[in-house]
C-alpha positions in Angstrom: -56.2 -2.3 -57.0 -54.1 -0.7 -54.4 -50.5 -1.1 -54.3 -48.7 -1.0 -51.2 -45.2 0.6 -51.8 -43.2 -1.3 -49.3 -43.9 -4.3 -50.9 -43.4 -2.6 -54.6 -39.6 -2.4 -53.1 -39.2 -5.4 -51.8 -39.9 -7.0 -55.6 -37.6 -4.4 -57.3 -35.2 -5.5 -55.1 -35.8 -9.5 -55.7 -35.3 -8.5 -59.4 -32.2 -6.9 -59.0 -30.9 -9.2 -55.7 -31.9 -12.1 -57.3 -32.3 -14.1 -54.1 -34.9 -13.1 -51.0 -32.2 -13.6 -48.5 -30.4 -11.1 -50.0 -33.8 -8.4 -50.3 -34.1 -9.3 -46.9 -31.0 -8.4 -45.6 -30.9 -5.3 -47.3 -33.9 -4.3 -46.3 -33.1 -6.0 -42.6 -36.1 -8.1 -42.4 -36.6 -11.7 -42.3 -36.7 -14.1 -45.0 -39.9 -15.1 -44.1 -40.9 -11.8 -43.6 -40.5 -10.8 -47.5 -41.6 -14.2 -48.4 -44.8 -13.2 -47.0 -45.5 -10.0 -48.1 -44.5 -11.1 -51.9 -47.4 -13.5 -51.1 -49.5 -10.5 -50.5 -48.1 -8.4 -53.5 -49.1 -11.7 -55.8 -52.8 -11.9 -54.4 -52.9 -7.7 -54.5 -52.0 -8.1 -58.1 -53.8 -11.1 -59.0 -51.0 -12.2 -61.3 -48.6 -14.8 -60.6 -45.2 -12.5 -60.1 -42.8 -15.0 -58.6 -42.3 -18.6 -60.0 -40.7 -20.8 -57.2 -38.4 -23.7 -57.9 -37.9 -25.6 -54.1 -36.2 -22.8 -52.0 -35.4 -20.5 -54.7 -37.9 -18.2 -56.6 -37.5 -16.2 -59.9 -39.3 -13.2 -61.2 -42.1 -14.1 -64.6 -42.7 -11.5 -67.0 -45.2 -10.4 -65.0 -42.9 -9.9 -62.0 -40.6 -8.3 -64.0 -42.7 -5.8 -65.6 -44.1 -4.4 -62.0 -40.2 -4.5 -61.1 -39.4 -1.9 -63.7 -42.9 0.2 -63.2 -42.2 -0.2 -59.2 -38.4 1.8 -59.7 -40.1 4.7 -61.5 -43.2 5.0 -58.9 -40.3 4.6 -56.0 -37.9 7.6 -57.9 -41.4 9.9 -58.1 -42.3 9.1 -54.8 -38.8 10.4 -53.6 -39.1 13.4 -56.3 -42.0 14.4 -54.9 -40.9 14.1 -51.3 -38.0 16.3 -52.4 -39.7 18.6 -53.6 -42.0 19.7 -51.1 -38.7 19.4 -48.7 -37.5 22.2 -51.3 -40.7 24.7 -51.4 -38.9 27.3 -49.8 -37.1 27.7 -53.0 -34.1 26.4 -51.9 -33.0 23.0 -54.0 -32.9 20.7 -50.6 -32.4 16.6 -50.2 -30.4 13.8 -50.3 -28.8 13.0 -53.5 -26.5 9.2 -53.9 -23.8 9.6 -56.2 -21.0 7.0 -57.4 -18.0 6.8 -58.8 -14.7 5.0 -59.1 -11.9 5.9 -57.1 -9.8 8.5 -59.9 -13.3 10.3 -60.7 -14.0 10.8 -57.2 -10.3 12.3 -56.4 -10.3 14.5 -60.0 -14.0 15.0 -59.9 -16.7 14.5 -57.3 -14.8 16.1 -54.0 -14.2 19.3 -56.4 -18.0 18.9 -56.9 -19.0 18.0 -53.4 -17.1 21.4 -52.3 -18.3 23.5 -54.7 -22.0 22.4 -53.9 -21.5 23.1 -50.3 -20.8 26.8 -51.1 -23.8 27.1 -53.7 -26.5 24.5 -52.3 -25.9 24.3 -48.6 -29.4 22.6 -48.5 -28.4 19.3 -50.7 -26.8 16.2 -48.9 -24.7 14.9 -51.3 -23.7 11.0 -50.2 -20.4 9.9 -52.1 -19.3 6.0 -52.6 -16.7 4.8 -54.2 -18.2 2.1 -56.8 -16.3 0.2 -59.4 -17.5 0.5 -62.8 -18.6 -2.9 -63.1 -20.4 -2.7 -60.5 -22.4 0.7 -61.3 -25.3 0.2 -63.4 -26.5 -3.0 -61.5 -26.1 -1.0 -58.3 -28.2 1.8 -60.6 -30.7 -0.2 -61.6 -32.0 -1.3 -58.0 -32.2 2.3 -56.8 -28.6 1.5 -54.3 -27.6 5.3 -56.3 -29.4 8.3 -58.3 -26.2 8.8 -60.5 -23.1 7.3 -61.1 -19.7 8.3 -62.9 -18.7 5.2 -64.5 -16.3 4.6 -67.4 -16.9 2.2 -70.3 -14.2 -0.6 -71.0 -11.7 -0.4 -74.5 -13.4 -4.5 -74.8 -16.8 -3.4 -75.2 -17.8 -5.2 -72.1 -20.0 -2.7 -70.7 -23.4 -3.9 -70.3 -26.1 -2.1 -71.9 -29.6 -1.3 -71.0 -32.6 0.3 -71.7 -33.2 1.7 -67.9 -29.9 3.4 -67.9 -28.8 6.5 -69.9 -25.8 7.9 -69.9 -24.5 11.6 -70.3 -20.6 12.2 -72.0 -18.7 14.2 -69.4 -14.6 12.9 -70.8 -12.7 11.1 -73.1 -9.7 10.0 -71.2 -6.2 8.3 -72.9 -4.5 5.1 -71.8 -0.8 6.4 -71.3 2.9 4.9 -70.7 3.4 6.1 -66.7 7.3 6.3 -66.5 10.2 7.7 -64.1 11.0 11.2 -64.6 14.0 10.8 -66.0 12.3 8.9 -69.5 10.3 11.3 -69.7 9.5 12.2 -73.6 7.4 14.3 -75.8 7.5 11.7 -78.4 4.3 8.8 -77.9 6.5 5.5 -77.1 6.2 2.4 -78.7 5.3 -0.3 -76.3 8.0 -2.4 -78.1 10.8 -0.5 -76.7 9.5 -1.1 -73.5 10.0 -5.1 -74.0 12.8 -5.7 -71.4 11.4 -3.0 -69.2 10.4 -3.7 -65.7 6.0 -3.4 -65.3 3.9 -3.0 -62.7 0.2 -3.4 -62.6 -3.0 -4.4 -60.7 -3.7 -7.7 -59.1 -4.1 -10.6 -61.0 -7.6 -10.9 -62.9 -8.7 -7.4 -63.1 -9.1 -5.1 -65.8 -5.8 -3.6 -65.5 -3.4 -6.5 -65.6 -5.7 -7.7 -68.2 -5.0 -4.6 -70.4 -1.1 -4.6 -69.5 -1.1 -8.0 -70.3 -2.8 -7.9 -73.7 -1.2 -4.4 -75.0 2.3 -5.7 -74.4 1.4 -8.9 -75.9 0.0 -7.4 -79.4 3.2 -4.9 -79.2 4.8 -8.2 -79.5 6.2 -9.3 -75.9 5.2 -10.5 -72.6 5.6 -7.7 -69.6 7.6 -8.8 -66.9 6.1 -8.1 -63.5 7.8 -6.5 -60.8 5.0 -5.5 -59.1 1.0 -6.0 -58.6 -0.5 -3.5 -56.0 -4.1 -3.2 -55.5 -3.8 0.5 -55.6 -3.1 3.1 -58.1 -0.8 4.8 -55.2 1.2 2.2 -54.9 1.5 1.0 -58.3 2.7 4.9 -58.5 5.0 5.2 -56.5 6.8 2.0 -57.5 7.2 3.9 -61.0 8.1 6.7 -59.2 11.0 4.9 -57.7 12.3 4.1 -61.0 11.4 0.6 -60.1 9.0 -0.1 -63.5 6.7 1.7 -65.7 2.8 0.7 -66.3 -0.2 1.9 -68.5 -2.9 3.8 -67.0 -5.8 5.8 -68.0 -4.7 9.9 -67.3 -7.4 10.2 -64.6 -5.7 7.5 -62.6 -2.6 9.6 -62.7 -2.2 11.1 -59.9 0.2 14.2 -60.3 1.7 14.1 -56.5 3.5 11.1 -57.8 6.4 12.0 -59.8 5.9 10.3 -62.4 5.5 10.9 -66.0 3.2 10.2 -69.1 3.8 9.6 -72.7 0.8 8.8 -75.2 1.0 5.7 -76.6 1.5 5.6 -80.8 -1.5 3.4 -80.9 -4.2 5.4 -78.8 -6.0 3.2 -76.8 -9.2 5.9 -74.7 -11.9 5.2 -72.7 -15.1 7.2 -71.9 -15.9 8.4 -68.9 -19.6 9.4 -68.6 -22.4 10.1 -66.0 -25.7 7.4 -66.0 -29.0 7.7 -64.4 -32.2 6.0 -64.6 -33.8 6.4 -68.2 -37.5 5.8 -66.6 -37.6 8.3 -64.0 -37.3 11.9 -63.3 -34.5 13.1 -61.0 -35.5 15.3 -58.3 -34.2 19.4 -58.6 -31.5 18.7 -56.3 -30.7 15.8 -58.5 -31.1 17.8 -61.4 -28.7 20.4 -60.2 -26.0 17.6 -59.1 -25.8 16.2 -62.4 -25.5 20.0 -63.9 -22.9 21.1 -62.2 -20.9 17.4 -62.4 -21.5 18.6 -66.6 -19.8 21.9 -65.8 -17.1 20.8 -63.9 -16.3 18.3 -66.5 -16.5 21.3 -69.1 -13.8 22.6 -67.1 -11.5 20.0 -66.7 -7.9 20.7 -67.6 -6.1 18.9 -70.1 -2.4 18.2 -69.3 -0.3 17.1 -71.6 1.2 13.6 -72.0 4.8 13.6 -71.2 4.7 16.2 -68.6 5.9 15.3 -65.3 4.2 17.2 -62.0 6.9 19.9 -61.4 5.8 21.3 -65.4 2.1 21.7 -64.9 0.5 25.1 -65.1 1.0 27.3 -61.8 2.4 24.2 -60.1 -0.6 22.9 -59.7 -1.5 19.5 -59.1 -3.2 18.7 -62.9 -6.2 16.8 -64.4 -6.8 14.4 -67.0 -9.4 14.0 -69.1 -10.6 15.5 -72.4 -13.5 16.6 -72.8 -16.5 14.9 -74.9 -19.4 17.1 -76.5 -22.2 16.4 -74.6 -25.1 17.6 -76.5 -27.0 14.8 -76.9 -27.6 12.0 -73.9 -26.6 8.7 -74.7 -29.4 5.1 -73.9 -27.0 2.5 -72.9 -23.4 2.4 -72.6 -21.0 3.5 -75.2 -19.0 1.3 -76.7 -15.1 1.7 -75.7 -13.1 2.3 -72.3 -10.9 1.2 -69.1 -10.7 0.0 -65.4 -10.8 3.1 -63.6 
């Protein structure tokens, strides 16, 4: 039995789609099209991979077994492609990398620089992806690694295809005007008749405003809801409210600044590839170097405002985690990016 690799896509794809329309657009064929080469991949097979209900279809054990296999035979086809591109010595190759929007600002154009200087020969493709979104988009080959963050809920899906690697522990802090600005870590209590900004209505951030104000014993009044961190900065900036945010998220062009909070409230932010197949060198070396910048990472600390970093230099949040040992599966506390 031969099995034809196009068609080993399309079917990793249907698993993680979840509809053929959707395969086919992504792959810009016709519905038909993949309809009729998953007909092929059945007979091919001479299992029954797809069980079809009317116009929809959905993946039997069978199916999904060859799914999983198919992502591992795609990853070493592209590792060895990669490889042989790369025989001169040279690590050389496209490598996908995600992340949400504070790791790529703090963390992956510091990385993306310093790989130009050191692997000229490695295309590194950045998107910004939102952590809920990162190890579905994973899973289906859409990335080789992502920077993701796990959520302080314990909502983070796990998985056995996905392992993770520790790169920071990063602190939920009080963002306030400059002027109550305080060594101390506040209690969210005295913030009761304060005014609050957060994020847009149903996302992890109002969520967590919402539900830490509510167990210090209030409810936040909103002044404003901004579907950026800039914004939402600058209106603290202004003196026009405070907020919670995770220290990466803080950027320190605003001037703004942070207190800890007396009950600690972290998140984890870590880096996740497939747990079934092999990265390719350039891959390899990405991932290595995303370690050693982590590693690196400067620690401000809380209650500092912009003009009192180190050198005057803009700073970075983010503590870093021991990361001896690789992690299967999500860890189990974190924040919205």
């Amino acid at each position: 039995m031969r099995l034809n690799t196009a068609r080993l896509e399309m079917l990793s794809l249907l698993d993680s789609l979840g509809t053929v329309r959707a395969v086919a657009a992504a792959l810009h064929l016709s519905p038909s099209a993949v309809s009729a080469q998953l007909a092929v991949l059945e007979k091919e097979t001479r299992a029954e991979l797809l069980r079809r209900s009317g116009r929809r279809v959905q993946l039997t054990t069978a199916g999904r077994t060859l799914a999983r296999h198919a992502r591992v035979i795609l990853d070493q086809l592209k590792a060895a492609e990669a490889d042989l591109a790369g025989s001169t010595g040279q690590p050389a190759g496209p490598v996908r990398l995600a992340a949400f929007s504070s790791a790529v600002r703090t963390m992956v154009i510091p990385l993306a620089a310093r790989l130009r200087q050191a692997y000229p020969r490695i295309d590194l493709d950045v998107t910004e992806l939102d952590p809920q979104a990162s190890h579905p988009a994973l899973r289906r080959g859409d990335h080789d690694i992502v920077v993701t963050a796990d959520f302080i809920d314990g909502s983070m899906p796990l998985h056995p295809d996905v392992r993770t690697i520790p790169l920071l522990t990063d602190a939920i802090v009080l963002v306030v005007p400059p002027s109550q600005a305080r060594d101390a870590p506040a209690e969210l209590a005295d913030f009761a008749e304060a005014a609050w900004s957060t994020d847009m209505p149903g996302t992890y951030l109002s969520s967590l405003v919402t539900s830490t104000c509510r167990k210090a014993g209030f409810e936040p009044v909103v002044a404003g809801r901004f579907a950026s961190y800039e914004l939402l900065l600058a209106h603290v900036e202004a003196g026009l409210s405070v907020s919670l945010l995770p220290e990466l998220a803080v950027d320190r062009r605003y001037h703004v600044a942070t207190r800890p909070l007396r009950r600690p409230l972290t998140r984890h932010v870590y880096a996740a590839v497939r747990s079934r197949s092999t990265l390719t060198a350039a891959g390899q070396i990405v991932l290595d170097e995303l370690r050693e910048l982590a590693r690196s990472t400067a620690v401000p600390a809380a209650g500092r405002t912009p003009a009192s970093a180190p050198g005057g230099a803009p700073a970075v949040a983010g503590h870093l985690v021991a990361a001896a040992a690789d992690r299967h599966g999500a860890p189990p506390a974190a924040a919205r990016p």
